[in-house]
BALO-535415 format. One record per atom (N, C-alpha, C, CB): x, y, z. Coordinates in pm, 1 decimal. Glycine has a CB too. Example, Ala and Ser with C-alpha at 12.3 -4.5 7.8 and 13.67 -1.06 7.14 Angstrom:
2
{r {1319.0 -569.0 780.0}}
{r {1230.0 -450.0 780.0}}
{r {1320.0 -330.0 780.0}}
{r {1130.8 -447.3 904.6}}
{r {1285.0 -225.0 708.0}}
{r {1367.0 -106.0 714.0}}
{r {1290.0 3.0 787.0}}
{r {1408.4 -59.8 572.5}}
! end
This chain:
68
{r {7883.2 -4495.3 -3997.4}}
{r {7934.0 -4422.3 -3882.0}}
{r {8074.3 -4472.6 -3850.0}}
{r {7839.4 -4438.4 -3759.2}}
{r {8162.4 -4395.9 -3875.5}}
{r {8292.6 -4431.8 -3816.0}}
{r {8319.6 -4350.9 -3653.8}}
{r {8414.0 -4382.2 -3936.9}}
{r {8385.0 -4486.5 -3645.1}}
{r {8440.5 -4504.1 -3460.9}}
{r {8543.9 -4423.1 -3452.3}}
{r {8503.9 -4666.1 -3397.7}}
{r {8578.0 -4325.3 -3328.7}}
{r {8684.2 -4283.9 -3306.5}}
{r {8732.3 -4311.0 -3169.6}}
{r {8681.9 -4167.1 -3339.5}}
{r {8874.7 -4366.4 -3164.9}}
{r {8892.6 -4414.0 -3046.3}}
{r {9008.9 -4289.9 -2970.5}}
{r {8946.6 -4580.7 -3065.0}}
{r {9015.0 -4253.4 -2866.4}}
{r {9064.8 -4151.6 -2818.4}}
{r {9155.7 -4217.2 -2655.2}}
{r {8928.9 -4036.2 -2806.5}}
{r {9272.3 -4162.3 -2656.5}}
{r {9339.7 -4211.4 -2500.8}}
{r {9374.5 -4127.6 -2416.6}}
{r {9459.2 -4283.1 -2500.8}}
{r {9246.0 -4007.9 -2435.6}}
{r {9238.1 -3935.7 -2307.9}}
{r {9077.8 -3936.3 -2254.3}}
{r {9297.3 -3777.6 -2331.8}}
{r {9065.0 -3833.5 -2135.1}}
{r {8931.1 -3847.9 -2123.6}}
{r {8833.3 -3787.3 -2189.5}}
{r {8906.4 -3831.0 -2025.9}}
{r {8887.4 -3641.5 -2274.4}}
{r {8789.2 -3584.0 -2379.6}}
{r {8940.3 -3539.7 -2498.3}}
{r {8664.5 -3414.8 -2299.1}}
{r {8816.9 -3524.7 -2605.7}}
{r {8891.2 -3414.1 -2771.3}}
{r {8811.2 -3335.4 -2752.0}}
{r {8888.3 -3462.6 -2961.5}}
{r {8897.1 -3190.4 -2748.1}}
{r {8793.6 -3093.7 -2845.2}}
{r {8748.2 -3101.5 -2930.7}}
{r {8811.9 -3008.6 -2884.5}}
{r {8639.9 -3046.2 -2996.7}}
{r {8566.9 -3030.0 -3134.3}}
{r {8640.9 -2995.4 -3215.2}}
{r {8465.3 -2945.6 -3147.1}}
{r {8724.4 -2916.0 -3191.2}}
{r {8826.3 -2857.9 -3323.5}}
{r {8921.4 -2944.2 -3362.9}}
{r {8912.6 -2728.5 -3293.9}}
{r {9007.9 -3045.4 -3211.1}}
{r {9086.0 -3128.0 -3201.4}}
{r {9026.9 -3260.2 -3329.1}}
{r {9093.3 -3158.2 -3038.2}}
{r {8908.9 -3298.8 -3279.0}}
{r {8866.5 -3366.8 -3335.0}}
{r {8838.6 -3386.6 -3493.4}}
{r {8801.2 -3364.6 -3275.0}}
{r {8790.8 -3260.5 -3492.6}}
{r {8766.9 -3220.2 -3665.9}}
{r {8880.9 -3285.7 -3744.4}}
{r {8776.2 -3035.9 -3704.2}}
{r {8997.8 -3185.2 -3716.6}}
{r {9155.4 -3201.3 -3784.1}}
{r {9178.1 -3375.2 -3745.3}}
{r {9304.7 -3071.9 -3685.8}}
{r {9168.2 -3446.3 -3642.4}}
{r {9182.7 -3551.4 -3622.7}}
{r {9164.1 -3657.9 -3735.2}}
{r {9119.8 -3560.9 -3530.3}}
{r {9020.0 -3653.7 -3764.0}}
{r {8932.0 -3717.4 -3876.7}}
{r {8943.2 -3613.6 -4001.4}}
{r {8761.6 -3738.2 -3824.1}}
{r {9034.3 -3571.5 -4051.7}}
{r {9076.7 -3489.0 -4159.2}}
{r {8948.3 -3408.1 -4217.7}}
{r {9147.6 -3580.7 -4270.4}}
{r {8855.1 -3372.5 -4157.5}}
{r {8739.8 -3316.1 -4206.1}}
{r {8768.8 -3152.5 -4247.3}}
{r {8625.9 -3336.6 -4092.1}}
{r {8862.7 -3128.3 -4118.5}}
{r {8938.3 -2981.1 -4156.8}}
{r {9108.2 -3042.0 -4152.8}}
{r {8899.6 -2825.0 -4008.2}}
{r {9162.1 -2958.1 -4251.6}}
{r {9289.1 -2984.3 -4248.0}}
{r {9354.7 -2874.2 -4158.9}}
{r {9341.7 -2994.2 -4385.8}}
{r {9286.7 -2739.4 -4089.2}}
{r {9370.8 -2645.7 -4020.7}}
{r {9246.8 -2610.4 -3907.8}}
{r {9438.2 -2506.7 -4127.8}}
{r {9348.4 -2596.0 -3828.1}}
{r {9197.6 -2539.3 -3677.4}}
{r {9175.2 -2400.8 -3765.3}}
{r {9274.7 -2485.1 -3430.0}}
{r {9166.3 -2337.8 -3855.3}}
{r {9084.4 -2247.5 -3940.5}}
{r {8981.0 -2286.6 -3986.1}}
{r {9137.2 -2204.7 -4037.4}}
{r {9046.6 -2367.2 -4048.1}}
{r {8908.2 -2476.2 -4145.3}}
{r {8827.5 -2546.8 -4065.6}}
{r {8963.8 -2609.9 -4249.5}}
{r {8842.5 -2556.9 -3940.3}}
{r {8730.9 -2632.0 -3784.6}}
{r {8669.5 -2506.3 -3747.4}}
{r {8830.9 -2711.1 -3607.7}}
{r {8734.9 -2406.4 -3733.6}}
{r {8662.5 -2289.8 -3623.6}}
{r {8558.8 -2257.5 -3789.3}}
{r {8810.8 -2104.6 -3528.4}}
{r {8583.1 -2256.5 -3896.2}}
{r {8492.3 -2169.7 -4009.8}}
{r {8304.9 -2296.4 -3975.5}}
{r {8608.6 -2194.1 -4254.7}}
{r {8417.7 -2446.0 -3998.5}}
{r {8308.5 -2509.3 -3990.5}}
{r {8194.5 -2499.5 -3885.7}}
{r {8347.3 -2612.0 -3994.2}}
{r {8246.2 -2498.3 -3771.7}}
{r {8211.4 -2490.4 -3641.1}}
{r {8090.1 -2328.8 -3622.9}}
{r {8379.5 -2484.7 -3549.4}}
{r {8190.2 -2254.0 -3675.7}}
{r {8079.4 -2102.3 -3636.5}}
{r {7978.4 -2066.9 -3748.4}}
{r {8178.0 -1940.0 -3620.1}}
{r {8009.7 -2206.5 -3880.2}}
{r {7888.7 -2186.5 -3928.4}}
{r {7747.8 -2266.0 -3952.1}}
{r {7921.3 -2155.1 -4015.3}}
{r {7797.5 -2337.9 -3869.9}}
{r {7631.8 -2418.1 -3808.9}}
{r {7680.1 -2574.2 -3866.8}}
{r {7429.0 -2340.5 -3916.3}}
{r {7744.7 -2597.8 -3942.6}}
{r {7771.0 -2731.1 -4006.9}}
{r {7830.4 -2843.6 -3918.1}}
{r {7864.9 -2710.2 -4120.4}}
{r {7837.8 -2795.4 -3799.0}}
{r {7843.1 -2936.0 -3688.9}}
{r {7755.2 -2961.2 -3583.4}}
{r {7964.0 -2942.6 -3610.6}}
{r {7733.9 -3061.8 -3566.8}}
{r {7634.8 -3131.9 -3494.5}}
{r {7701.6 -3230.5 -3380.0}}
{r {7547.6 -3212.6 -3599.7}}
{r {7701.8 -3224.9 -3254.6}}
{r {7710.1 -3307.4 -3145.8}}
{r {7596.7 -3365.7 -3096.2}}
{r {7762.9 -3248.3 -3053.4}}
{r {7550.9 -3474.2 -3136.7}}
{r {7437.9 -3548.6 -3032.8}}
{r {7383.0 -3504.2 -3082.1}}
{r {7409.0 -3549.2 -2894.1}}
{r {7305.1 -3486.3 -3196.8}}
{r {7224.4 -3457.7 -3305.1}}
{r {7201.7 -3255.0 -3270.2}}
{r {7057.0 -3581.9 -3294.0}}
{r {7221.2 -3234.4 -3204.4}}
{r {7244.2 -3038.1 -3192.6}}
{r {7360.5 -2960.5 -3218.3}}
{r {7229.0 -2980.1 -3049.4}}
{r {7327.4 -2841.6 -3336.4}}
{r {7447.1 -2768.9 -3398.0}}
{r {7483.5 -2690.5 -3285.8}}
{r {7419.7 -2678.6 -3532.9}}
{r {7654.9 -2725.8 -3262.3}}
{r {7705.9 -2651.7 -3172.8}}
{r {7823.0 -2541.8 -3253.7}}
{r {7763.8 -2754.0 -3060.4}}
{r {7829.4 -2437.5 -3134.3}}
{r {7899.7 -2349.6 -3189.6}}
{r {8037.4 -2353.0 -3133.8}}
{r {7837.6 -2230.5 -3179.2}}
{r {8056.7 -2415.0 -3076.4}}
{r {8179.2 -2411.3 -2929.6}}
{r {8249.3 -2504.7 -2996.8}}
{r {8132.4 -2466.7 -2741.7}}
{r {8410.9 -2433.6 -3006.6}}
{r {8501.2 -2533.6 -3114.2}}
{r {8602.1 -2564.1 -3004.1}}
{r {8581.3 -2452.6 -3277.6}}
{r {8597.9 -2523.0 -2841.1}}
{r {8686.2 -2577.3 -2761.2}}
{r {8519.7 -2671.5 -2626.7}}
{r {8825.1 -2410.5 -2687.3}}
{r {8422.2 -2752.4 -2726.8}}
{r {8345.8 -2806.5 -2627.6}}
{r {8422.4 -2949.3 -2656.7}}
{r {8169.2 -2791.4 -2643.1}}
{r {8424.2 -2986.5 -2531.7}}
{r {8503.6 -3189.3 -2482.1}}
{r {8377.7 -3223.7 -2559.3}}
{r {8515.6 -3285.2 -2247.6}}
{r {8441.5 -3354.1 -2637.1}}
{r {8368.2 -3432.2 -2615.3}}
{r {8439.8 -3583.1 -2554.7}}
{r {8296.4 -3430.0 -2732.7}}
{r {8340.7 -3662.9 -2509.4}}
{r {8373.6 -3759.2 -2441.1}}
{r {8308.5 -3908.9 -2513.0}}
{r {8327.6 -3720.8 -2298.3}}
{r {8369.0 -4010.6 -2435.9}}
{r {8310.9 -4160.5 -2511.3}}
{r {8137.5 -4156.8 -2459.1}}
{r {8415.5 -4341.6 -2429.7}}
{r {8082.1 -4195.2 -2584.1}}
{r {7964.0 -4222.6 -2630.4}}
{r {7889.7 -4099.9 -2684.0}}
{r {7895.5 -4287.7 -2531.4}}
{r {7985.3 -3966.0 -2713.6}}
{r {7944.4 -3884.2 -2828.4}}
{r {7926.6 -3855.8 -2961.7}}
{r {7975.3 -3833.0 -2823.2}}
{r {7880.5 -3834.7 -3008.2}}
{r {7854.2 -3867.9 -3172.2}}
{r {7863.6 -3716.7 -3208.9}}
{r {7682.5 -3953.9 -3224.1}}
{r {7914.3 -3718.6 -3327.3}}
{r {7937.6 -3586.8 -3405.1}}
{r {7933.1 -3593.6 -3533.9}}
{r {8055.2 -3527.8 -3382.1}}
{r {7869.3 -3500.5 -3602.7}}
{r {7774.2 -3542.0 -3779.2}}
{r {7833.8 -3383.5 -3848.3}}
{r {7508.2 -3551.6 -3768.7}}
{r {7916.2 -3432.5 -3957.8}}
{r {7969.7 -3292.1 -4068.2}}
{r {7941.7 -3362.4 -4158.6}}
{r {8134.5 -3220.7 -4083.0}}
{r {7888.8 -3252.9 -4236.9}}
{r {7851.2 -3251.8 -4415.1}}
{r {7839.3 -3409.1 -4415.6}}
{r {7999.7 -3178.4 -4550.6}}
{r {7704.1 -3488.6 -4324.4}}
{r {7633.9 -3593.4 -4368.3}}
{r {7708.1 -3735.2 -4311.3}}
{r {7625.0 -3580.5 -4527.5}}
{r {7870.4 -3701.7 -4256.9}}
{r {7897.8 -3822.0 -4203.4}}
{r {7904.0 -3871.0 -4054.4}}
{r {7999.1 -3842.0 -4250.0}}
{r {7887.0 -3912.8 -3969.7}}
{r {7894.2 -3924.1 -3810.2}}
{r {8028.5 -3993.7 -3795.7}}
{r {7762.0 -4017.2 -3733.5}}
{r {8036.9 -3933.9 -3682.8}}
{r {8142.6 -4005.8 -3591.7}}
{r {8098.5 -4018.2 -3432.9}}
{r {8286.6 -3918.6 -3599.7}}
{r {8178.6 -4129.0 -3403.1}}
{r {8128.2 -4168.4 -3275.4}}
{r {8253.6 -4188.2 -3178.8}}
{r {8039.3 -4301.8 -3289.8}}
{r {8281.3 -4110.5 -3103.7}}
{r {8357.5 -4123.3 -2985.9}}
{r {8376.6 -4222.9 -2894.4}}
{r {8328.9 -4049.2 -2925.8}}
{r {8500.7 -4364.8 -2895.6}}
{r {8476.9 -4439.5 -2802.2}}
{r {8627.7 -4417.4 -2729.8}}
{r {8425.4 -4585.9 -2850.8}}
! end
């Protein structure tokens, strides 16, 4: 599980994606995102402008990340 450390009070999901290079274009986040392949807090969300905040966890194609 890799840590992500953030210096505001939330990232978007999409923000985030591109952040951790998982998508290289908010295209490649919104495709991931509306097709079930992300997970917040162990539930696939569809919402590519949902905050997340410290002590959220987020899981693509098998790896987590954790929001601190």
């Amino acid at each position: 599980m890799e840590k992500v450390k953030i210096n505001s009070e939330y990232i978007k999901l999409d923000q985030l994606l591109k952040y951790v290079r998982v998508a290289d274009t908010g295209g490649q986040a919104k495709f991931l995102i509306k097709n079930g392949q992300v997970k917040v807090n162990g539930e696939i969300v569809f919402q590519r402008g949902k905050k997340l905040r410290s002590g959220d966890e987020v899981e693509v194609d098998g790896k987590k990340y954790t929001i601190i």
